[in-house]
C-alpha positions in Angstrom: 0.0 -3.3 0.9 -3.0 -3.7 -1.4 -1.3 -1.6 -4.6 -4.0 -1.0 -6.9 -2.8 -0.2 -10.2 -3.6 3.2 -11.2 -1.7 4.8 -13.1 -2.1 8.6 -12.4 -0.8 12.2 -14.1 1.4 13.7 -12.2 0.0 17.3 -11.6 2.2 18.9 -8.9 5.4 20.9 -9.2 7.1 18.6 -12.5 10.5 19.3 -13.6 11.7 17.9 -17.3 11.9 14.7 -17.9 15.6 14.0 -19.6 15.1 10.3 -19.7 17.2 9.6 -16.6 17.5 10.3 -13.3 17.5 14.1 -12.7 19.9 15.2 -9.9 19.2 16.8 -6.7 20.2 20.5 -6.3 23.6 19.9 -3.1 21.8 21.6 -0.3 18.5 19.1 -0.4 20.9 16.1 0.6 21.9 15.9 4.2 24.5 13.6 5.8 23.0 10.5 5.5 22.1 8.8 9.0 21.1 4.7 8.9 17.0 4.7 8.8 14.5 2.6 10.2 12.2 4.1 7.8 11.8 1.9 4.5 10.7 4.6 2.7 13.7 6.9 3.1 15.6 6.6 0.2 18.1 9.2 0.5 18.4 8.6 4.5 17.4 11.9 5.9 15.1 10.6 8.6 11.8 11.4 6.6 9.2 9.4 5.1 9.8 9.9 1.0 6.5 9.7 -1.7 6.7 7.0 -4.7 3.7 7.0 -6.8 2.9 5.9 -10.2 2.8 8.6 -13.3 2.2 8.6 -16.7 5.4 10.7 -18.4 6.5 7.7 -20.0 4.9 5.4 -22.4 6.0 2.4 -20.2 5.0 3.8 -17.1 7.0 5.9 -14.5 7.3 6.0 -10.4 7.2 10.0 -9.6 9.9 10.7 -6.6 9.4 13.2 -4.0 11.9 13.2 -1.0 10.2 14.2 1.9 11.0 17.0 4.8 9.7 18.1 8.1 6.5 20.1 6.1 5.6 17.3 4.2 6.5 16.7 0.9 9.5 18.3 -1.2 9.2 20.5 -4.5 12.0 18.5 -6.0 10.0 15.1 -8.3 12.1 13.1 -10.2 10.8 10.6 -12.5 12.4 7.0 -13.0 11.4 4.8 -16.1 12.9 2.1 -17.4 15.6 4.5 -19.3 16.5 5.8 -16.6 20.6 5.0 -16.3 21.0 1.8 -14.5 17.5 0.7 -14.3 17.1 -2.7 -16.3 14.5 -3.3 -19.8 13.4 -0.7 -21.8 11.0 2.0 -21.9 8.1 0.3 -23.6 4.5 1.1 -24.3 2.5 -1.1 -22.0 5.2 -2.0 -19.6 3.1 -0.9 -16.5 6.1 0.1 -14.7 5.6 1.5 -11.3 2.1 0.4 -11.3 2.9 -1.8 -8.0 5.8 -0.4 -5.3 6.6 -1.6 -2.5 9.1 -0.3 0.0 12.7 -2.2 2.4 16.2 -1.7 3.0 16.5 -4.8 1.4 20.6 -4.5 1.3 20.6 -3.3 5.1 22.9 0.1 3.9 20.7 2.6 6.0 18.7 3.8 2.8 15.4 2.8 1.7 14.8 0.6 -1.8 11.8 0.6 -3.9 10.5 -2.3 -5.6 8.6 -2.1 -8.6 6.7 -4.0 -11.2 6.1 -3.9 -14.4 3.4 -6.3 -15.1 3.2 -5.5 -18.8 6.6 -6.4 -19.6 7.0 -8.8 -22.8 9.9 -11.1 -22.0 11.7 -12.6 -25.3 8.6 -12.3 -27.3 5.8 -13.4 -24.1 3.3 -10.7 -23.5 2.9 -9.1 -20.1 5.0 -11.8 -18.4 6.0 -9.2 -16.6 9.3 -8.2 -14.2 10.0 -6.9 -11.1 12.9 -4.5 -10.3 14.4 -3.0 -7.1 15.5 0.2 -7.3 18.2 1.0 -4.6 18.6 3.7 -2.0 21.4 6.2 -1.3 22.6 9.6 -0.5 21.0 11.4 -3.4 17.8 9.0 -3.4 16.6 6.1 -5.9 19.5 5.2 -8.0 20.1 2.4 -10.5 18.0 -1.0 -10.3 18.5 -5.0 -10.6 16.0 -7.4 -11.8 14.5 -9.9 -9.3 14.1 -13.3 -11.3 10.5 -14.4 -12.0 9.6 -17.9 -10.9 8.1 -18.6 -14.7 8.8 -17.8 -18.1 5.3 -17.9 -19.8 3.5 -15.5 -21.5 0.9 -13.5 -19.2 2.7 -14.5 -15.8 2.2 -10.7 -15.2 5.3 -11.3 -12.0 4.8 -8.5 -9.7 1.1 -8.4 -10.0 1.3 -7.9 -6.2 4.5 -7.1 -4.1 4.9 -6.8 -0.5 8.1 -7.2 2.1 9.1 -8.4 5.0 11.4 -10.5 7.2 9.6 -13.5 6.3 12.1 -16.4 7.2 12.7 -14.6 10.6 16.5 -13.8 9.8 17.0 -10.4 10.3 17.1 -9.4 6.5 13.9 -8.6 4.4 12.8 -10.7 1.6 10.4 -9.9 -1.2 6.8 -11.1 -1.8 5.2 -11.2 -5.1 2.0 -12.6 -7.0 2.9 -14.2 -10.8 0.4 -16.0 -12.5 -2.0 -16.4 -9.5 0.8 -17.9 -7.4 2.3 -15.9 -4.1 6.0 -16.3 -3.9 9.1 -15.6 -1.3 12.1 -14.5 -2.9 14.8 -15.9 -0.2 18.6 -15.2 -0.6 20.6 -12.2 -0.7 19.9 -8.5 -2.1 22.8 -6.8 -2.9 22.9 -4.3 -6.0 24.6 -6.5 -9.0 24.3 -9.0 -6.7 21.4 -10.4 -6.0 20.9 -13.8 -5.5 17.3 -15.3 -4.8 15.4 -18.0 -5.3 11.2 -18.2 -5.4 9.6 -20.1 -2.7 5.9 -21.6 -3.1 3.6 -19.7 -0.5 0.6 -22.3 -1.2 0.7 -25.3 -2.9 -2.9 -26.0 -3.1 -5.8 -24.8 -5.0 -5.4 -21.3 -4.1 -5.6 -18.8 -6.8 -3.1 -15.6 -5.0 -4.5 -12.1 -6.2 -3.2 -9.4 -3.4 -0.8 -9.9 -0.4 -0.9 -8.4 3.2 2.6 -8.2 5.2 3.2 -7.1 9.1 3.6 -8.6 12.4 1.2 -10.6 13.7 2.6 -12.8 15.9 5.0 -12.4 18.6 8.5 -14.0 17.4 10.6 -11.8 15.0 9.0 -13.4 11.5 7.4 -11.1 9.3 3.8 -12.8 8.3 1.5 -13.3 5.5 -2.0 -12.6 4.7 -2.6 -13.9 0.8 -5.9 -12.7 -0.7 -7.3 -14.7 -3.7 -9.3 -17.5 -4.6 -10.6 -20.9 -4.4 -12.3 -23.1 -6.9 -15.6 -23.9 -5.3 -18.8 -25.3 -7.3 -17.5 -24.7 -10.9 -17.1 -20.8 -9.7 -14.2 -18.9 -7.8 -15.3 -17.9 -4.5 -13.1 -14.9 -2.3 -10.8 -15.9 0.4 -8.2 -14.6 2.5 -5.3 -17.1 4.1 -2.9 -16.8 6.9 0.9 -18.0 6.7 2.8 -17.5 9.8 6.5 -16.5 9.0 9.5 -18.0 10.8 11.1 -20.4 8.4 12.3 -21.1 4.8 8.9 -21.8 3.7 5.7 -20.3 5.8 3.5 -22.4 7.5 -0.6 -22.3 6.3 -2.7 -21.0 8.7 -6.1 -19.8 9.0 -8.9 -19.2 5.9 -12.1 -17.0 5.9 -14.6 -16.4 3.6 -14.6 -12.8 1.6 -17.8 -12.2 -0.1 -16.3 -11.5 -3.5 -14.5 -12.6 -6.6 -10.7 -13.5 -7.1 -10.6 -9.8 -9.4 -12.4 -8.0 -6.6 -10.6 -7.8 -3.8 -9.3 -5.3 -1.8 -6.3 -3.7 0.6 -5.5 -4.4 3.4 -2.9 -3.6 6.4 -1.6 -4.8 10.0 -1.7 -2.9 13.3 -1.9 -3.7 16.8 -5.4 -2.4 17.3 -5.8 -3.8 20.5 -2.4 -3.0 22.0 -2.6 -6.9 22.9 1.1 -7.6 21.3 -0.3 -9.4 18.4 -1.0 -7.5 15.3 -4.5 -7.3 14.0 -5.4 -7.2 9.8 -7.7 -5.1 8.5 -9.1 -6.3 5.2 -11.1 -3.9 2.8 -13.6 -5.4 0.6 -15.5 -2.4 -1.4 -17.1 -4.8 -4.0 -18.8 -7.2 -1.5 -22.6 -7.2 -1.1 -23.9 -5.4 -3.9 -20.8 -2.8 -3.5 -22.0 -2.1 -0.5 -18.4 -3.5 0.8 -17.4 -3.9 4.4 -14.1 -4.2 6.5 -13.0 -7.5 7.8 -11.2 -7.0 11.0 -9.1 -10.5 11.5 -7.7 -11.0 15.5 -4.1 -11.9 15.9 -2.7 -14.8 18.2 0.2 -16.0 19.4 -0.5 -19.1 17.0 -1.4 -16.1 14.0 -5.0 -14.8 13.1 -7.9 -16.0 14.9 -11.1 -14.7 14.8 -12.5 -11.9 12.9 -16.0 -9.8 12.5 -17.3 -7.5 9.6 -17.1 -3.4 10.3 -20.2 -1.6 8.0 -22.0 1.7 7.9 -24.7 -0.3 10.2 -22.2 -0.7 12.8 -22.8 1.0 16.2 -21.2 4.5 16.3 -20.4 4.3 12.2 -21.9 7.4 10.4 -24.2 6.5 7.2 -26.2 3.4 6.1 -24.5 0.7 3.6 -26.2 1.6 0.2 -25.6 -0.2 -3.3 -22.5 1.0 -4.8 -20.6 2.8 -1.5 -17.9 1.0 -1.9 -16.9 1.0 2.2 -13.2 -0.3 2.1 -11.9 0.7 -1.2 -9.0 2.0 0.7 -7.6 1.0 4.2 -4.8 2.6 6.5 -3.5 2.4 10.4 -2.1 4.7 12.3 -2.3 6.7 15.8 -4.1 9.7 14.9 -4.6 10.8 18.5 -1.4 9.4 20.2 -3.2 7.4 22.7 -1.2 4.2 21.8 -3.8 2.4 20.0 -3.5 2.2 16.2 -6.5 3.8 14.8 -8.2 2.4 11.3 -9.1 4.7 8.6 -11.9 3.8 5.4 -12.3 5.1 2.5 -16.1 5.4 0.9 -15.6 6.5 -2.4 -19.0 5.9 -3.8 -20.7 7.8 -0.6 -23.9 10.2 -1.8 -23.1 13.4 0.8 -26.5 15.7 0.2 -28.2 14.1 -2.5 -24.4 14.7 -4.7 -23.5 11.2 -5.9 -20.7 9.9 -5.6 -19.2 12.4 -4.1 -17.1 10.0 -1.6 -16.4 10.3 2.7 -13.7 8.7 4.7 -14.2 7.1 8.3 -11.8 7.0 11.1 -12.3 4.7 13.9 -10.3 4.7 17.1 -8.2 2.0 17.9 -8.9 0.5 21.7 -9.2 -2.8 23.8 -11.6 -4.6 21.5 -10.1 -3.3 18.0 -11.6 -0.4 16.0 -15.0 0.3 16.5 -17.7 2.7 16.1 -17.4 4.6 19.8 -16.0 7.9 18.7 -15.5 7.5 15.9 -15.2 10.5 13.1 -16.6 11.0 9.4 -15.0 13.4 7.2 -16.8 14.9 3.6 -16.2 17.9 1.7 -19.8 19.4 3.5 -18.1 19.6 6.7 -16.9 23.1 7.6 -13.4 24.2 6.8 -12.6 21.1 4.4 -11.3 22.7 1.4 -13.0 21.9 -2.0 -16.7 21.7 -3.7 -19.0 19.5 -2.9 -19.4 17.7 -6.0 -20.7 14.4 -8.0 -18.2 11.7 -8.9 -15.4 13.9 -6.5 -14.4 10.0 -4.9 -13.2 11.2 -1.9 -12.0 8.6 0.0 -10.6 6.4 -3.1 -7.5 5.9 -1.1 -6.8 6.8 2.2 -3.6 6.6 4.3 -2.9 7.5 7.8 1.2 8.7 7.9 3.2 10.5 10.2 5.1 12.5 7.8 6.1 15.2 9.8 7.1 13.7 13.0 5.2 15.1 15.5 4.3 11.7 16.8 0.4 12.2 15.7 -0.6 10.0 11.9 -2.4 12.4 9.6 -5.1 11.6 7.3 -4.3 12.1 3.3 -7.2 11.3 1.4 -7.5 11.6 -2.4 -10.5 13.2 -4.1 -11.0 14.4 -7.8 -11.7 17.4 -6.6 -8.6 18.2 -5.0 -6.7 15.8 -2.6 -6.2 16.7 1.4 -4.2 16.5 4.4 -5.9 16.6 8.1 -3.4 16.9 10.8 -3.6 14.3 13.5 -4.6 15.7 17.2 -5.5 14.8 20.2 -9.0 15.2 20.3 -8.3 12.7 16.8 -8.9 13.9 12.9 -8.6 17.6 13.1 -10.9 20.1 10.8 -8.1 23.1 11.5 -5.4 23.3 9.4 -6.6 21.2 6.5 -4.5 21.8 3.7 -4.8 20.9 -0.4 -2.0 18.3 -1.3 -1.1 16.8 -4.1 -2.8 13.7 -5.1 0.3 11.8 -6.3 1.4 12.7 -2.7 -1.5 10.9 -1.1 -0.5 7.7 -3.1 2.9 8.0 -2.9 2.8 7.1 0.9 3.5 3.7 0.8 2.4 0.9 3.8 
């Protein structure tokens, strides 16, 4: 994951915030199986919700623990005074603006890592940190500091984070952007005893700004998709580059063109589309053309990504027309809707006029199948559609992010979507995106599900 960094209110069901880590009542806190899930911090076999919140003049991640209905009514907020968690609780800190998800130490329980890009480091401004906070039994619990590759002022380390098993070991490393650079943090994670050193994704003109993690070939490497920049013409022109995982350092790949600037891009994910055995990245690019944006769909090979094509509102079977100011691909998100075996590929348009009402936002889904996502039955969701919940309104943004989770285990993804206007969850079917049982979440909910 693309991790944009919004910083939102919490607005759900709160409980105080003491300043530390606020303990779960006995009977939420099962026996704690080993997960495959990185997500499940306290290891109950469900997906659990971090999101960014505002209860803290440093920043915050909000903590809901999830269960077979979704998510929980316990939130617990961690900051930077929380007990155990590293730095201080500082205006501007930015913490828990960027999260991204392992079992780093291999316990059975889910970590967090988290940025804090703000961070002022022995007097430099927003050089920034990055912190995992570890899994257990009773959740997120105490943190260690990953250590930045730089020491100048406006590094801003963590600007982007992402994981995987990039050296092809069996253990998962980190991924982070600091001061336009991508990096691999190789070594060991272990709480108080982390030792890791930063490895040089690119050393060429590339200028890093977000970074894209999965499988994309077929040997047991995590890969990497870096999306940034490259000096061209006095000018920085968008780009997206391929490293195949598989060793200490990750071997350059492919590069393709992305119609916009290095402070424009967008999120991405990887998915088997095609259900060829090589995963597929799906690169959202809302700012491109006028804001008209469009999805860069990027084959994968046994050699790593290949050939790609642009998904728009004038593709074949794709509701709408692009228009100045859509913003098609603001938000991005895999997952089998209709259990058919094919990843399907989800888009957010926040900027969508539904009616004449601007702004008011829609979100496509397109099935997965043997040539990728496409437009052939594909769906469109808006709030004018009958039983979505909520008013048709300007500026609503539905659609501004977008994920497609299973979080219930019924073997089906189901959409979350955000929307000012009040956030929703459409159950996953067979017949794909269903209309019935559409339910109001909350918002933090929709952004806690991490990729």
């Amino acid at each position: 994951m693309r991790k944009p960094l919004r910083l939102t209110l919490a607005t759900g069901a709160v409980v105080a915030l003491t300043g530390g880590l606020l303990a779960l009542p006995a009977d939420t806190v099962a026996a704690a199986p080993r997960t495959a899930l990185p997500d499940d911090f306290n290891g109950d076999g469900y997906r659990d919700y971090a999101s960014a919140a505002t209860t803290s003049p440093g920043g915050a991640v909000r903590v809901v623990h999830g269960t077979a209905r979704g998510p929980g009514t316990t939130v617990r907020f961690i900051d930077q005074n929380s007990p155990g968690v590293p730095g201080a609780d500082e205006e501007g800190d930015l913490f828990g603006g960027v999260r991204s998800a392992a079992d780093f130490n291999r316990d059975g329980y889910g970590d967090l890592a988290v940025s804090a890009i703000g961070e002022a480091i022995n007097g430099r401004d927003r050089r920034g940190a990055v912190i995992i906070l570890w899994g257990s039994p009773e959740g997120l619990s105490g943190g260690t500091s990953v250590p930045s590759a730089g020491h100048q002022a406006w590094n801003q380390f963590g600007s982007d984070l992402a994981t995987g098993d990039f050296d092809g070991d069996g253990d998962v490393e980190l991924a982070a952007v600091e001061s336009s650079n991508a990096f691999v943090f190789q070594g060991r994670y272990a709480p108080g005893a982390l030792d890791v050193r930063p490895v040089l994704v690119d050393r060429g003109h590339f200028y890093a700004s977000h970074l894209i993690a999965g499988e994309v070939t077929k040997d047991r490497a995590t890969d990497l998709v870096v999306l940034g920049a490259i000096p061209r013409n006095s000018r920085l022109t968008g780009h997206a580059r391929f490293y195949r995982g598989g060793g200490t350092e990750l071997a350059e790949g492919r590069t393709i063109p992305l119609d916009v600037v290095q402070d424009h891009m967008g999120e991405g994910v990887v998915a088997d589309f095609d259900r060829d055995g090589y995963g597929d990245i799906a690169i959202g690019t809302p700012e491109a053309t006028g804001a008209k944006g469009y999805v860069t769909v990027w084959r994968g090979g046994a050699k790593g990504a290949t050939t790609y094509r642009r998904i728009t509102q004038a593709t074949s079977g794709v509701a709408g027309s692009p228009e100045a100011g859509d913003r098609f691909g603001t938000s991005v998100a895999a997952g089998d809707v209709d259990r058919d075996g094919h990843p399907d590929l989800a888009i957010g348009v926040p900027g969508e006029d539904v009616g004449g009402t601007v702004d008011a936002g829609a979100v496509h889904v397109l099935r997965g199948g043997s040539s990728g996502p496409s437009g052939r039955g594909a769906q469109y969701v808006d709030r004018a559609a009958a039983k979505v919940p909520g008013p048709l309104a300007r500026g609503d943004a539905l659609g501004e992010a977008v994920r497609l989770a299973d979080t219930d285990r019924d073997g089906q993804a189901d959409l979350h979507v955000t929307g000012r206007e009040g956030s929703l969850r459409l159950p996953g079917a067979r017949s794909g995106v269903a209309h019935h049982g559409v339910t109001v979440i909350d918002r933090a909910a929709v952004e806690g599900i991490l990729r």
